[in-house]
ZAMARGU-4260 file (C-alpha; in steps of 0.2 Angstrom, whole numbers, plus 5000, padded with zeros to 4 digits):
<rodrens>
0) 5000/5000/5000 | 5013/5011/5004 | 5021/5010/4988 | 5006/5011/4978 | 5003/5028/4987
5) 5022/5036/4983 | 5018/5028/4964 | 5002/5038/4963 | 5009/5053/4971 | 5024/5053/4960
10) 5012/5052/4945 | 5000/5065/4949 | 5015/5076/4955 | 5022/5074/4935 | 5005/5076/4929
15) 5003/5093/4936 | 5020/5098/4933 | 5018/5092/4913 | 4999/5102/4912 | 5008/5119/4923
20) 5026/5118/4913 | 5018/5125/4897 | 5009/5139/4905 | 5022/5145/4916 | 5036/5146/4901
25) 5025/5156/4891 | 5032/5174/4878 | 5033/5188/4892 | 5037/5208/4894 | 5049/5214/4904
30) 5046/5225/4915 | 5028/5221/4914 | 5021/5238/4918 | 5026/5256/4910 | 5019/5275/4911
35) 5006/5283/4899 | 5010/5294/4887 | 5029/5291/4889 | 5043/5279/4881 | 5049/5261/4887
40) 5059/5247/4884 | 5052/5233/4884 | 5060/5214/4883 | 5052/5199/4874 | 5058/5185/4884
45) 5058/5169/4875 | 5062/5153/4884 | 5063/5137/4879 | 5050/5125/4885 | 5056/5110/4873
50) 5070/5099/4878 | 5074/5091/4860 | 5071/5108/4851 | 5078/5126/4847 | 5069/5141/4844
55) 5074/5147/4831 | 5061/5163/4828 | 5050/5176/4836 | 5035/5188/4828 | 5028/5199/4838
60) 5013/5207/4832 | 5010/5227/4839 | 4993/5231/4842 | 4984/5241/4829 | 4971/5252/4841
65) 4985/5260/4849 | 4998/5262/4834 | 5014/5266/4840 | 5024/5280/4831 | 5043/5275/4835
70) 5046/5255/4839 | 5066/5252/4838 | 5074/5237/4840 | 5091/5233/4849 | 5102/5222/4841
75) 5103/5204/4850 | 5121/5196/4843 | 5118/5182/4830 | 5100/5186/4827 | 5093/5196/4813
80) 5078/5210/4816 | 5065/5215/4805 | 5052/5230/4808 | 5036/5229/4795 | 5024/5244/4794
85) 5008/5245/4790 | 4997/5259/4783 | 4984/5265/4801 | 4966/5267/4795 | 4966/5284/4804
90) 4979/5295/4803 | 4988/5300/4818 | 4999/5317/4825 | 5016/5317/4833 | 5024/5331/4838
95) 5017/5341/4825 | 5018/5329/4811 | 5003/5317/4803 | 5007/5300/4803 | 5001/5288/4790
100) 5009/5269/4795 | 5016/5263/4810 | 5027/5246/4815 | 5014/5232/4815 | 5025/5217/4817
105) 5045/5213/4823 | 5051/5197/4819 | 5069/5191/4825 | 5076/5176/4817 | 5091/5168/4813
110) 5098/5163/4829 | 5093/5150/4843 | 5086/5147/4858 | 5093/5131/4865 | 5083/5121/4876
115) 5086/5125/4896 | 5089/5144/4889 | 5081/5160/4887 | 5084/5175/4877 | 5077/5194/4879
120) 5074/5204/4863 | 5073/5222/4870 | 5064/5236/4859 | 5061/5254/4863 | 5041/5261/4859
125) 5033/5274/4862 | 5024/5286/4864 | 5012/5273/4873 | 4994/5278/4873 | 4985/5288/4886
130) 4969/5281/4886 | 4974/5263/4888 | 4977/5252/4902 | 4986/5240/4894 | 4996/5233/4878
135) 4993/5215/4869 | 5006/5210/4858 | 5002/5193/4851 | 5018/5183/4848 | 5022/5168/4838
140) 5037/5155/4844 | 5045/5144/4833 | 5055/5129/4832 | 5067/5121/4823 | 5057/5107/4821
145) 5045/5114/4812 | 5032/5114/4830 | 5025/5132/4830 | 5016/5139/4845 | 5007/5154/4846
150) 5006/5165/4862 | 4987/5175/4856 | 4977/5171/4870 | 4971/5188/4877 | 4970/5186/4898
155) 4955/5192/4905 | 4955/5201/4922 | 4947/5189/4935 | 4947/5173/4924 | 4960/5159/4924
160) 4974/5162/4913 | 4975/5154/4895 | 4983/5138/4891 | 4994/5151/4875 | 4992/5169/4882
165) 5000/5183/4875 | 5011/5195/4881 | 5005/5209/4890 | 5011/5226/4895 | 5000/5235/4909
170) 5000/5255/4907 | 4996/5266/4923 | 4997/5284/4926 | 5011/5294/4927 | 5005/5303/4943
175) 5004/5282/4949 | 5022/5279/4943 | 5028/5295/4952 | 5020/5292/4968 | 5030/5274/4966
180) 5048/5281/4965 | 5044/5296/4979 | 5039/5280/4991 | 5055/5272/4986 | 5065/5287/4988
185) 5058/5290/5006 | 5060/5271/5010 | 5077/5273/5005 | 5081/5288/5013 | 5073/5283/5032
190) 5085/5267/5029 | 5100/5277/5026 | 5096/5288/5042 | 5101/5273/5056 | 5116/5268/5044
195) 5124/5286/5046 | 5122/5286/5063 | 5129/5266/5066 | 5144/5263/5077 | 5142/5281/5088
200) 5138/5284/5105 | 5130/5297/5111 | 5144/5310/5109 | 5146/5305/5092 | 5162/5309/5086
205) 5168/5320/5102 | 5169/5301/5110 | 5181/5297/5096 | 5189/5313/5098 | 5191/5311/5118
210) 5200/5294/5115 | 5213/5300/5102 | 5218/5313/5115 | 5217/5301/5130 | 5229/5291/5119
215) 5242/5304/5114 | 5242/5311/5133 | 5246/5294/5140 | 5259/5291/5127 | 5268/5308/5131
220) 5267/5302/5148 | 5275/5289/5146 | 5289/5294/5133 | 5293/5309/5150 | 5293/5295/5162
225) 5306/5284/5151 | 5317/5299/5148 | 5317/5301/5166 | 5321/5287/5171 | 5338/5286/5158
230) 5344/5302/5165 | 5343/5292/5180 | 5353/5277/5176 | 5365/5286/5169 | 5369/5298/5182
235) 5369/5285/5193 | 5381/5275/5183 | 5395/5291/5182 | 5393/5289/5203 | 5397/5274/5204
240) 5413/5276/5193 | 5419/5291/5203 | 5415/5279/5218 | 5426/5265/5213 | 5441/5277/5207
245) 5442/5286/5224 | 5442/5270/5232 | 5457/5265/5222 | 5468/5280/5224 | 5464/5278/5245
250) 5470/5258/5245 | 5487/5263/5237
</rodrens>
């Protein structure tokens, strides 16, 4: 019985493992939350969720309700990059100008993923939209076996999450975002406070102050006290010289 029960907790332990690996290893964003309105950079990262194959390909699809105006790349070695525009239904203005297309899909091939490994295709975007809470970018993985997964799934807020989902950046104010980095300013600061103030007393640096003098004093003293005392041995030594001659002359 006892073995039957380790065998069947064994199993169900891979079972779960085999159903929640998938899920967990899924096409992400890093850092998964930027400003409104501004500029970020934002990083695909892929892993690799196969053991017998490499990925060898990554599109990423940029949404089309909220166009965005500059979408760079950064060059990951041994990968080629490739930026496809598209022509927006609605014109759009950017400082000052009208804009006609946008980037509507990246696309990095040409190197490899191996399995156990993960790689991060960062790209610069902007300006992010003000009237969104958040970005989809629907991406597409694929292998050198020919297996092709695609991370499209939208995730919907209170439900479960899908068995492919996409990549999502959430968007928040930039009041929010500021309110963020002044908390960890402050947090930082009351930290730093004890840390100035570690290894003194009271008195601060008088008390170190007070022990360097106590220690040059007592030195001083001691160098007087030593002088001292040679004078000492050495007029006592040209006595007793003086002694043992006069005691000499006397005997002859």
């Amino acid at each position: 019985m006892r073995r039957m029960s380790v065998s069947t907790a064994v199993a169900a332990g891979a079972a779960v493992l085999a159903f929640a690996g998938p899920a967990a290893a899924h096409v992400s964003v890093d850092p998964g939350e930027a400003e409104q309105g501004g500029y970020a950079t934002v990083n695909f990262k892929v892993p690799n969720e196969r053991d017998d194959a490499s990925t060898i390909k990554l599109e990423v699809t940029l949404p089309t309700d909220h166009p965005l105006t500059s979408v760079m790349p950064e060059p990951v070695p041994g990968w080629d990059v490739k930026v496809e525009q598209a022509e927006l239904d609605t014109p759009i203005e950017s400082h000052g100008e009208k804009i006609t297309e946008a980037a509507s899909k990246v696309t990095w091939s040409g190197g490899e993923v191996e399995p156990g490994t993960f790689q991060r295709f960062p790209v610069s975007m902007g300006a992010l939209p003000e009237d969104a809470d958040q970005l989809v970018f629907k991406a597409i993985q694929t292998y050198d076996n020919g297996e092709v997964v695609r991370w499209i799934e939208v995730p919907e807020e209170g439900a479960e999450e899908p068995e492919s989902p996409a990549p999502v950046l959430a968007l928040v104010p930039a009041e929010d975002a500021d309110d963020d980095a002044d908390a960890d300013d402050a947090g930082n600061g009351d930290d730093a406070e004890p840390a100035a103030a570690e290894g003194k007393g009271d008195d601060g640096d008088d008390t170190a102050s007070d022990d360097d003098g106590s220690s040059d004093t007592m030195a001083r003293t001691l160098g007087i006290v030593g002088i001292a005392l040679g004078a000492a041995g050495v007029a006592f030594g040209v006595q007793s010289r003086r002694r043992g001659a006069g005691g000499s002359s006397a005997a002859q």
